[in-house]
C-alpha positions in Angstrom: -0.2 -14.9 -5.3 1.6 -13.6 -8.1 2.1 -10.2 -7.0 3.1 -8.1 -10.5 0.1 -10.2 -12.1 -2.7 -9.1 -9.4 -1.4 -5.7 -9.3 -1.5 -5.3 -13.0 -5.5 -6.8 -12.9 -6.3 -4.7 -10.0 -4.7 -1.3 -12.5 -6.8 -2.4 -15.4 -9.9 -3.3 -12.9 -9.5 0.4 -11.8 -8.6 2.0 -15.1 -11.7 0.8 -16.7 -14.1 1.9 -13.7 -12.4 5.2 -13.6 -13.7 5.8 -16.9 -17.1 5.3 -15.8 -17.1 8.1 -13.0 -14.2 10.6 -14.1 -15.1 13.5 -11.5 -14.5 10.9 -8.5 -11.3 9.9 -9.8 -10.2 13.1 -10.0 -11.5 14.2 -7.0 -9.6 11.2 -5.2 -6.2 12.1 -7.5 -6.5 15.5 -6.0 -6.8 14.3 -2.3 -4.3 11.1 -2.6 -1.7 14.4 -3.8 -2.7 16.4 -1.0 -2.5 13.8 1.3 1.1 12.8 0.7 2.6 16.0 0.5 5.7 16.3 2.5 5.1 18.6 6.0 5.4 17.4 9.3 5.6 14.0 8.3 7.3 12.4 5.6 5.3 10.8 2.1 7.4 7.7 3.2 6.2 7.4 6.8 2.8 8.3 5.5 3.4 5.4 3.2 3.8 3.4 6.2 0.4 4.5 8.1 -1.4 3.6 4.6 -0.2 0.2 4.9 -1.0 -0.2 8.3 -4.4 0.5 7.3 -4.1 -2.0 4.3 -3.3 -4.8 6.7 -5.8 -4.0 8.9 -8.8 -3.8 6.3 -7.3 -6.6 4.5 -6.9 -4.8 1.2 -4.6 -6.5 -1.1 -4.6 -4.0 -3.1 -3.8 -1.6 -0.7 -0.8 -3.2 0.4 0.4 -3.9 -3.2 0.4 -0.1 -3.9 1.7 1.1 -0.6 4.5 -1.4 -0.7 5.3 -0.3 -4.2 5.3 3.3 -3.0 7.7 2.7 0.3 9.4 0.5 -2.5 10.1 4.0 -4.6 10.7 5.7 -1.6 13.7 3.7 -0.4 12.1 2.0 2.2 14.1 -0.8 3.8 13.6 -4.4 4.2 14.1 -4.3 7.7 11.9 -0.6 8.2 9.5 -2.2 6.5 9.4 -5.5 8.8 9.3 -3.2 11.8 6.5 -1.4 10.6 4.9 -4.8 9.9 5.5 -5.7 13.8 3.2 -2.9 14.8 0.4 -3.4 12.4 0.7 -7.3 13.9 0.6 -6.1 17.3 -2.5 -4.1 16.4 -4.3 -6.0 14.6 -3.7 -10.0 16.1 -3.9 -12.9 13.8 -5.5 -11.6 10.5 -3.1 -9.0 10.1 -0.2 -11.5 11.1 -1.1 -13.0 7.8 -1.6 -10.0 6.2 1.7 -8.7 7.2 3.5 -11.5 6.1 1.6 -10.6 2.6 3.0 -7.4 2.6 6.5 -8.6 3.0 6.3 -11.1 0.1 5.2 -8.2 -2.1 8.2 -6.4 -0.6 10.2 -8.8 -1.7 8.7 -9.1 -5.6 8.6 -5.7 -5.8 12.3 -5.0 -4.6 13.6 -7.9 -7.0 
């Protein structure tokens, strides 16, 4: 998978269905904001529970745009690989794969 070129199909996928219902994109925008606020936990260790999530629904394009965000948030290879033990551990086999997903998008969106 070519990691830049999904992403970029999954933004224009989105951006042309947002147009069709504006008031539940903006409704999302407006809980996405609230959700990653800073408070007792961080945006970048919330960053991590999104991904764990994304692994364990299987969402490509969930992992793609959490591992950019931990990406922008200075996330480490090696925090990142940790956090991608647990979500194995949780989740068996399909997210093993998944996981290892997530570290190659790391690693395209780091370079």
């Amino acid at each position: 998978m070519d990691w830049k070129d999904f992403m970029a199909e999954t933004e224009a996928n989105i951006g042309a269905f947002s147009k069709e219902v504006p008031e539940t994109v903006r409704g999302f925008g407006i809980m996405g904001k609230a959700a990653k606020t800073d408070g007792a936990l961080s945006e970048k260790t919330k960053e991590f529970i999104a991904l764990g999530i994304a692994i364990a629904t299987r969402c490509d394009s969930c992992i793609g745009f959490h591992v950019r965000s931990l990406v922008r948030l200075g996330a480490t290879r090696d925090e990142l690989c940790e956090a991608l033990a647990m979500a194995t551990y949780m989740g068996g086999g399909p997210s093993y794969a998944y996981s290892a997903k997530a570290l190659k998008a790391f690693d395209v969106f780091s370079a």
